[in-house]
C-alpha positions in Angstrom: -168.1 45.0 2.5 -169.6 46.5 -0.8 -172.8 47.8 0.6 -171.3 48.4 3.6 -168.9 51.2 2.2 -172.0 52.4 0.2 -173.3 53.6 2.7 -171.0 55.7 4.3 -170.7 57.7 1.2 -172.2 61.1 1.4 -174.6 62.2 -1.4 -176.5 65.5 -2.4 -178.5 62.5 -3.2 -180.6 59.4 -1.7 -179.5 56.1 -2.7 -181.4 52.8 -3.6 -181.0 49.4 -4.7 -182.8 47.4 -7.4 -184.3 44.4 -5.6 -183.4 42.0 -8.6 -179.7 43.1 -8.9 -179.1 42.8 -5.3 -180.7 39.6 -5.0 -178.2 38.6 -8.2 -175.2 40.1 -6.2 -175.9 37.8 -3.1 -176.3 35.4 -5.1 -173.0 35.8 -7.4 -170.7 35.9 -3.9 -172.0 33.0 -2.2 -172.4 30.5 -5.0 -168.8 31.2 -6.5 -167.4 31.6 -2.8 -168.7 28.2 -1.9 -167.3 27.0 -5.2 -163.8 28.5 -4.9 -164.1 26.6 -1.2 -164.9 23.1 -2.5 -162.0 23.5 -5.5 -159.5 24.3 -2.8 -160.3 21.3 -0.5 -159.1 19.2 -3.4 -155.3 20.6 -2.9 -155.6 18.8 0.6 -156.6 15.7 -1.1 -154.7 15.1 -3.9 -150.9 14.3 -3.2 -149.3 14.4 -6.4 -147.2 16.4 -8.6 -146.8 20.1 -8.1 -148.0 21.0 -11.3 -151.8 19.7 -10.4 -151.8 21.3 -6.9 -150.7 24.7 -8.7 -153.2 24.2 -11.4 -156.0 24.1 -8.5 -154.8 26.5 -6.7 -154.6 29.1 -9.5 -157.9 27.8 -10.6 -159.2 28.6 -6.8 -157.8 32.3 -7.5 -159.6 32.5 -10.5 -163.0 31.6 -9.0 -162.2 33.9 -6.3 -161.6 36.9 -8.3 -164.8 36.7 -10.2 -167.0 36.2 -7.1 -165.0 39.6 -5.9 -165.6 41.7 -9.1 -168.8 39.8 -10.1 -170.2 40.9 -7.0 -169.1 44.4 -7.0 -170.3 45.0 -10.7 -173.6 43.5 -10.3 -174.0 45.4 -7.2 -173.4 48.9 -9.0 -176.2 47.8 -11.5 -178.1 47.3 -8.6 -177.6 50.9 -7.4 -180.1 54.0 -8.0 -179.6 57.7 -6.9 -181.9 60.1 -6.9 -181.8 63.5 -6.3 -183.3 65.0 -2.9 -185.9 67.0 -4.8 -186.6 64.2 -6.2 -186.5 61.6 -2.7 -189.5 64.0 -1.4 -192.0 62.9 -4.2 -191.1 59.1 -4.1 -193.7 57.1 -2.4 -193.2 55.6 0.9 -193.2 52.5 -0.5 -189.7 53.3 -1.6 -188.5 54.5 1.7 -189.5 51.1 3.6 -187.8 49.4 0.6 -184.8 51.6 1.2 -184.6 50.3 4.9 -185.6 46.7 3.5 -182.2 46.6 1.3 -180.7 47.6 4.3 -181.6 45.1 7.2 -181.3 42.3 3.6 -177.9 44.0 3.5 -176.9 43.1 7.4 -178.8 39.6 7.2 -177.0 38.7 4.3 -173.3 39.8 5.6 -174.0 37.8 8.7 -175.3 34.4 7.0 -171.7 34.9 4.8 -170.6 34.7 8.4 -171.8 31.7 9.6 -171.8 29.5 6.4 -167.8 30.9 6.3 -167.2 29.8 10.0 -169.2 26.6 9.3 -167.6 25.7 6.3 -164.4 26.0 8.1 -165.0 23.8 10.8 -166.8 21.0 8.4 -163.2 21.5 6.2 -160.7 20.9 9.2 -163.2 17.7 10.4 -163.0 16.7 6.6 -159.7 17.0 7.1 -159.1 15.1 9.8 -160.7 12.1 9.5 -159.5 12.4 6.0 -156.2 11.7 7.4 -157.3 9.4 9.5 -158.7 7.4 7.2 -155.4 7.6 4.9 -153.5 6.1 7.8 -156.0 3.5 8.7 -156.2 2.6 5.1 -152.3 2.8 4.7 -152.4 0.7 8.2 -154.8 -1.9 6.4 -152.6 -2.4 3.4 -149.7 -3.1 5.7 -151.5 -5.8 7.4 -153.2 -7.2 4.3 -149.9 -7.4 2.3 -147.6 -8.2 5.3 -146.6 -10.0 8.3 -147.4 -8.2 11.4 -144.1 -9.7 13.6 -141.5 -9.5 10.7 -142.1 -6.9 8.1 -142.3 -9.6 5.6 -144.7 -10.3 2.8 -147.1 -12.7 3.3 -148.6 -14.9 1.7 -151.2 -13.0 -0.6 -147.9 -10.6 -1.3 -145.8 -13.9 -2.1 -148.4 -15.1 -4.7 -148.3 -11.8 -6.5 -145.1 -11.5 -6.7 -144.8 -14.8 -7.9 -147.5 -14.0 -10.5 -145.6 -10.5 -11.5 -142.1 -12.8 -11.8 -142.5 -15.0 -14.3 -144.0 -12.0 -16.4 -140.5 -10.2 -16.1 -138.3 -13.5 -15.8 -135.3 -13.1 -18.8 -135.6 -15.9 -21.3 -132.0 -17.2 -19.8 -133.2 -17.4 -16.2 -135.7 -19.8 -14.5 -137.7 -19.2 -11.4 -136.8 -20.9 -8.2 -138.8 -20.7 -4.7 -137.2 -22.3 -1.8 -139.6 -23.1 1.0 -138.1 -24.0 4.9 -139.4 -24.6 7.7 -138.1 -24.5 11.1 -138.3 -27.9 12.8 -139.7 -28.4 16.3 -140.6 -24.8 16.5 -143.7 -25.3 18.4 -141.3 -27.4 21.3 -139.3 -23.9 21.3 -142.8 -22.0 21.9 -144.3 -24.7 24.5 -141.2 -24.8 26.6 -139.8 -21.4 26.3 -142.4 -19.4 25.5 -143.4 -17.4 22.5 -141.4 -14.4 23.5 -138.4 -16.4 22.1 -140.5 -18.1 19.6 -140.8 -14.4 18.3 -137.4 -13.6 18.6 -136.3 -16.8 16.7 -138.8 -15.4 14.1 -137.0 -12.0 13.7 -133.6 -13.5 13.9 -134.3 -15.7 11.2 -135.8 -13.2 9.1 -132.6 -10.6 9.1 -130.2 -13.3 8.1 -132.5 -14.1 4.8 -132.2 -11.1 4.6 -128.4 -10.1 4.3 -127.6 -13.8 3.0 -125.0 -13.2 -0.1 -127.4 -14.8 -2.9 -129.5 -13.9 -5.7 -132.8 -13.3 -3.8 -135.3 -11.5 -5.1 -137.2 -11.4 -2.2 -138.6 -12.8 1.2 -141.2 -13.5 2.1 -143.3 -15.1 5.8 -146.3 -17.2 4.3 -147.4 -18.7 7.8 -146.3 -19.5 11.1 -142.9 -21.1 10.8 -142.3 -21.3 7.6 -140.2 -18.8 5.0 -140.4 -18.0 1.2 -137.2 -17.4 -0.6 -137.6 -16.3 -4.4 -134.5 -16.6 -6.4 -133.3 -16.7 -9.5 -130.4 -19.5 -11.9 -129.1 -19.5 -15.1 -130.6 -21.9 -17.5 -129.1 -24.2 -19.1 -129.1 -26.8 -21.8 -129.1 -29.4 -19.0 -131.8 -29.1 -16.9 -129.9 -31.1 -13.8 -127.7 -28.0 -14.3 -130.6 -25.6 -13.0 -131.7 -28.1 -10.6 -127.9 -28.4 -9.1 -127.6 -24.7 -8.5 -131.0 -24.4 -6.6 -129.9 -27.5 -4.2 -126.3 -26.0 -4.0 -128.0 -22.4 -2.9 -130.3 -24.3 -0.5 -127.8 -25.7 1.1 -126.1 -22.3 1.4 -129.0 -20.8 2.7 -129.4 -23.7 5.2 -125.7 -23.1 6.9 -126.2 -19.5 7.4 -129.7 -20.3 9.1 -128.8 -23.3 11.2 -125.9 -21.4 13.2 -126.9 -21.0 16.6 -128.9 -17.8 17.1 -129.1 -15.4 20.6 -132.1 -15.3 22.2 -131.9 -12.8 25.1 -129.8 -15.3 27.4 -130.8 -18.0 25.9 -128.2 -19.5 23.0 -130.4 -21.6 20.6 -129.6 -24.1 17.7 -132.1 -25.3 15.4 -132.4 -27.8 12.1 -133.8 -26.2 9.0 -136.0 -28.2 6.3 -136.3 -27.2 2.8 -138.5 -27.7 0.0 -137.1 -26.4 -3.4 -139.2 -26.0 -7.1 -137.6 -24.9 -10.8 -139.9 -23.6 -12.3 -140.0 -24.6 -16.1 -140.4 -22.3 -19.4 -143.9 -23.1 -19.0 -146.3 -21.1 -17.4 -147.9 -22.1 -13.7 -150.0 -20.1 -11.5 -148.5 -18.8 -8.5 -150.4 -21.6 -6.1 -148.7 -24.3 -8.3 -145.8 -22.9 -7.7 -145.8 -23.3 -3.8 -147.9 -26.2 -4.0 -144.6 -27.7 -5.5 -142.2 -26.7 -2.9 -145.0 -27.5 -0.1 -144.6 -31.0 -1.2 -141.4 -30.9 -1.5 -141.1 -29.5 2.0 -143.7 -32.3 3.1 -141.3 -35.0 1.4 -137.9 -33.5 3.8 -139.7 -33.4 6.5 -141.2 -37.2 6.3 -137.3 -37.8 6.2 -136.2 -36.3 9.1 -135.0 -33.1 10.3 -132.6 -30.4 8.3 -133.8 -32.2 5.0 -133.6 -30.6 1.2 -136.0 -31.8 -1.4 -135.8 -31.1 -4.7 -139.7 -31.3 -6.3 -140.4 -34.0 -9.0 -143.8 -34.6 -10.2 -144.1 -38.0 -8.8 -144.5 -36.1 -5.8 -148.0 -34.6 -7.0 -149.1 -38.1 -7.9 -148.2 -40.0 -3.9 -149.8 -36.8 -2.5 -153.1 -36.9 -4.7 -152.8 -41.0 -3.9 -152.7 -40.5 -0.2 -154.9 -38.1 0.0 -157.4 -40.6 -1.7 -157.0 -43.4 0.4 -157.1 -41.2 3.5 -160.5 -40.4 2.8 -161.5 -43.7 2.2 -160.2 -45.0 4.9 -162.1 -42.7 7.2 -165.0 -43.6 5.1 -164.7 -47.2 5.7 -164.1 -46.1 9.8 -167.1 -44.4 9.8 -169.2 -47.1 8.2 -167.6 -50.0 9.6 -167.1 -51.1 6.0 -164.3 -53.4 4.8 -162.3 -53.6 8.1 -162.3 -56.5 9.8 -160.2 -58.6 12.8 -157.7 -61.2 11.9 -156.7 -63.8 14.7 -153.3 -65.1 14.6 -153.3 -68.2 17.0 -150.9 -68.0 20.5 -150.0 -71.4 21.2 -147.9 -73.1 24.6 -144.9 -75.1 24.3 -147.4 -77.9 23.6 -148.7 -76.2 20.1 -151.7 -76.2 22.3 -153.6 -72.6 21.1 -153.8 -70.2 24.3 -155.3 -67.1 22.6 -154.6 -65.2 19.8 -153.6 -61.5 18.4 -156.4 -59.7 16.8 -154.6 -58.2 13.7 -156.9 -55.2 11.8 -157.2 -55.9 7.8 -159.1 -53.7 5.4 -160.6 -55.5 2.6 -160.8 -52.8 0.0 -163.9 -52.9 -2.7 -161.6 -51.6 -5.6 -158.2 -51.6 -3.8 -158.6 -55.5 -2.6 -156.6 -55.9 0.6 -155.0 -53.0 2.0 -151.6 -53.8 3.1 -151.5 -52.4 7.4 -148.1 -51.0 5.7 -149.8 -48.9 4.2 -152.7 -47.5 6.0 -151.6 -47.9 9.4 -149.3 -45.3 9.4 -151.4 -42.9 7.4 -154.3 -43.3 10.5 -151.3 -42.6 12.6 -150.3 -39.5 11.0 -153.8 -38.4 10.3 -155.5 -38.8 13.8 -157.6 -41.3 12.6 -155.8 -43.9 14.2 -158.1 -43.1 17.4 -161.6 -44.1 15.5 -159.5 -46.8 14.3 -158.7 -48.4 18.1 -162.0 -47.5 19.0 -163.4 -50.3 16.1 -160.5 -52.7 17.3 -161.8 -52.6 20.4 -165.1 -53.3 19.6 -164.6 -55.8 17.4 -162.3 -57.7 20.1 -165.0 -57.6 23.0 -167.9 -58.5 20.6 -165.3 -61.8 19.8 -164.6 -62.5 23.6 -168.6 -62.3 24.4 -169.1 -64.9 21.7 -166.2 -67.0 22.9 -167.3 -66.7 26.4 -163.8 -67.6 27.6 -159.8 -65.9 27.2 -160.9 -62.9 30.5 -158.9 -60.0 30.0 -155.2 -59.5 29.8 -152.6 -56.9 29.0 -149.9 -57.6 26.6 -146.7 -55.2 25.8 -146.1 -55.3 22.2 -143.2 -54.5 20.4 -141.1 -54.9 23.3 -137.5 -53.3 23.1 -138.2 -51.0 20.3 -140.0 -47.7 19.5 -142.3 -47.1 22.7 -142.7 -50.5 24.3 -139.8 -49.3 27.3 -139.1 -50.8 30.9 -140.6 -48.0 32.2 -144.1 -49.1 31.3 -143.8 -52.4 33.1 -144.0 -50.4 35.9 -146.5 -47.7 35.6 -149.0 -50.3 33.8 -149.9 -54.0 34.8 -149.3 -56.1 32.1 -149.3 -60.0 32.1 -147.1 -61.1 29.2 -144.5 -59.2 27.5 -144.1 -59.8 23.4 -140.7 -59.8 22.0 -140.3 -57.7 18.9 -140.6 -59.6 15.2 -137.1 -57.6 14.6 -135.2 -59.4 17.6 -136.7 -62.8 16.9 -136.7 -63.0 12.6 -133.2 -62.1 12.4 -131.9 -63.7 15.8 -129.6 -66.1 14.6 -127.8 -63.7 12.4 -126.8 -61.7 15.1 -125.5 -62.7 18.5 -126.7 -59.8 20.4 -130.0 -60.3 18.8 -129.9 -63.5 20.2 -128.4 -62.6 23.9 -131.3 -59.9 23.8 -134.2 -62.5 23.3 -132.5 -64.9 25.9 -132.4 -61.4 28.4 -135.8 -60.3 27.7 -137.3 -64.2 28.5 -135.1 -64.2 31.5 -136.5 -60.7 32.8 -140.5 -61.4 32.6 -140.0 -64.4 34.1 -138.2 -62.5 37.3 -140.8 -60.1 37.0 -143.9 -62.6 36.8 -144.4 -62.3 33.6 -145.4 -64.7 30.6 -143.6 -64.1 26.9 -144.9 -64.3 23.1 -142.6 -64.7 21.0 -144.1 -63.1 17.5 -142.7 -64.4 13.7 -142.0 -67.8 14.3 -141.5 -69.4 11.1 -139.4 -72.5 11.5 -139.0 -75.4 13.8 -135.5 -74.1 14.4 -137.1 -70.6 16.2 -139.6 -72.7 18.2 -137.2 -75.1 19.5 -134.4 -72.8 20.7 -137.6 -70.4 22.4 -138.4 -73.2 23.7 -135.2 -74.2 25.1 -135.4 -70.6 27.0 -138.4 -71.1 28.4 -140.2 -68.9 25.9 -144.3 -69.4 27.3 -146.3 -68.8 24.2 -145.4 -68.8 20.3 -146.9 -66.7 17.2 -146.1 -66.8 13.5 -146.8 -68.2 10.1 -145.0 -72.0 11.3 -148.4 -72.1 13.1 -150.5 -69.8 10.9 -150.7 -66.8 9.1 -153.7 -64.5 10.5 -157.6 -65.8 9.3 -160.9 -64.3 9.6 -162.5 -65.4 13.5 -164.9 -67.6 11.5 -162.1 -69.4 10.5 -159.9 -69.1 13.0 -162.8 -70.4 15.5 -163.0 -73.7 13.2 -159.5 -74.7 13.3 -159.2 -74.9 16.7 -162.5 -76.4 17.4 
């Protein structure tokens, strides 16, 4: 614009420029307009107070205003005007430098041109995927920090919160986190489908969130479970604080068990709780919901709609079991330490017929592992299946070094847990075994003692032979045997040996 409207003056005189000034000019208005564009880009950036986007902007102005002026001075330095007397006598030289300056002049508008228009368009992509990434990243914290389905914190924003909490916690208050689960969610989900599953989800989450309590906050730490973080007073007695939590988990648990709406579908469901106190002293935030995972772990091993209170002791049957799980799938891997027992099956004769193989884990620092106690633990654990699969084993290697008994099925347990009439039929068995409950305790009870004469009565209709298991006195063996009981088990006979054994008694 400057040398522009230099130009279309008109002179008694020629005008010229000084190559070095006009170079200095150029170089004045792009450098501080590029400069005045880059401080201004940061206004886009930056969203804070008003006072630092003014600051910028005034700062732009600044820069602006000396690439305006700076220019224009410099560029008058630049100029020369001679006279025309004077023109004729300059070289010609000067003349093509004249037209020089001129086409520099148009060259150098047109390059402001382009870097303007470019700068522009780099700016508004800047600025684009600028806010693009803002919303990604803002999208990204969201799913870092919380659940995707409720809202809620997870678990990562659960731990620091904890963390942050007992920071901040008053000297009169302790710390209380209240984990629940929902039971049989995943039989909800199979049968129903996770559309309602979801729904439960969302239900449950807006009633923690208007229940009338002290809650500090709520959080989702995995599928079907929910944090609560509270706060009680503390006391002089810690029961005191302990009381309070279990009378507000208790609280919590009536408002979430009342039966929920689920599209058309009206659904009722058993809540389990595992509360923690936490003490004046200082845990990390896993501790903390370690403690009320085991806690939740212990209600749940209790039944449904259980509250547990955590107690150390906890910590210690957790660490335990955990200990003898692995070394019991150590010892099922290596075939180390567990061995068949045979308890002798013998006719109405005390003539032995067979025998039940009994598993029993001789432990090299425990000593013998009670089937109590490890039994159930393989059931729990899935490692009840490589457990079978080495019962099994063990059996058939006995039966090919007997070279006798053949193969037969026996129901055990009968009349309890899973051993039902239904299987009689769907699986061919060849001798029913009544249950150690109904026989032990038989002649304390006369329905106890109308069910073993019922159960005799039945295999025998249905072709059937029967054990009867835990005979221990000669009054048990003679009134099975006045029912026509086929075979006999228990310690009157003996108590389960080793097959080495076993095999040389009844030689």
């Amino acid at each position: 614009m400057h040398y522009l409207g230099m130009e279309a003056m008109e002179l008694n005189a020629e005008l010229l420029y000084s190559p070095y000034w006009f170079a200095t000019s150029i170089v004045i208005a792009v450098a501080l307009g590029i400069l005045a564009m880059s401080t201004y880009s940061r206004s886009n950036i930056i969203r804070g107070a008003k006072s630092e986007l003014r600051k910028i902007q005034f700062v732009t102005a600044l820069i602006i205003a000396a690439a305006i002026s700076g220019m224009h001075y410099v560029a008058m330095l630049a100029a020369r005007f001679y006279a025309n007397e004077t023109v004729s006598s300059l070289a010609t030289g000067t003349q093509h430098q004249h037209l020089w300056l001129i086409y520099a002049i148009v060259i150098a508008v047109a390059l402001i041109a382009l870097i303007s228009w470019v700068s522009s368009v780099i700016d508004r992509r800047f600025q684009h995927n600028y806010r693009a990434i803002r919303q990604s990243d803002k999208r990204i914290r969201e799913l870092a920090f919380n659940d995707a389905l409720t809202g809620l914190p997870n678990r990562r924003s659960l731990l620091d919160y904890l963390s942050q909490q007992q920071q901040e916690i008053p000297e009169d208050e302790h710390l209380v986190l209240f984990l629940l689960d929902i039971d049989k969610f995943k039989v909800l989900n199979n049968t129903l489908g996770p559309t309602l599953g979801d729904l439960l989800l969302q239900s449950v989450t807006h009633r923690l969130e208007r229940v009338n309590l002290n809650v500090h906050m709520v959080a989702r730490p995995s599928s079907n479970e929910f944090a609560v973080v509270a706060r009680v007073q503390k006391s002089n007695n810690p029961v005191q604080a302990q009381s309070h939590a279990l009378s507000m988990a208790k609280t919590l648990q009536q408002e979430l068990q009342a039966p929920y709406s689920l599209k058309d579908y009206r659904h009722q469901c058993s809540m389990s709780f595992g509360v923690t106190v936490v003490d004046s002293f200082k845990k990390s935030s896993e501790d903390i919901i370690v403690q009320a995972a085991l806690a939740l772990a212990e209600a749940k091993r209790n039944g449904m709609g259980e509250i547990r209170l955590y107690h150390p002791e906890m910590a210690d049957a957790i660490e335990k079991r955990v200990k003898l799980e692995a070394e019991l799938r150590q010892a099922i891997e290596t075939r180390d330490g567990l061995e068949l027992y045979l308890q002798p099956q013998l006719d109405i004769n005390r003539q032995v017929i067979g025998a039940e193989a009994l598993i029993r884990w001789h432990h090299s620092e425990r000593g013998m592992v009670s089937p109590a106690e490890f039994i159930p633990l393989a059931e729990e654990t899935g490692l009840i299946i490589g457990l079978g699969d080495l019962i099994n084993e063990q059996a058939c290697q006995i039966i090919r070094q007997w070279q006798q008994l053949g193969i037969q099925f026996a129901l055990d347990d009968f009349g309890t847990g899973y051993s039902s009439l239904s299987y009689l039929m769907k699986l061919p068995f060849n001798v029913l075994k009544i249950d150690v409950s109904f026989v032990r305790d038989m002649f304390q009870s006369k329905q106890k003692e109308a069910i073993v004469q019922t159960i005799v009565q039945m295999a025998h209709n249905l072709g059937l032979k029967v054990v009867a298991e835990d005979v221990e006195t000669e009054k048990h063996f003679d009134y099975l045997s006045s029912l026509g009981c086929d075979y006999f088990q228990g310690y009157l006979f003996s108590k389960p040996v080793a097959e080495p054994e076993f095999r040389q008694q009844n030689q």
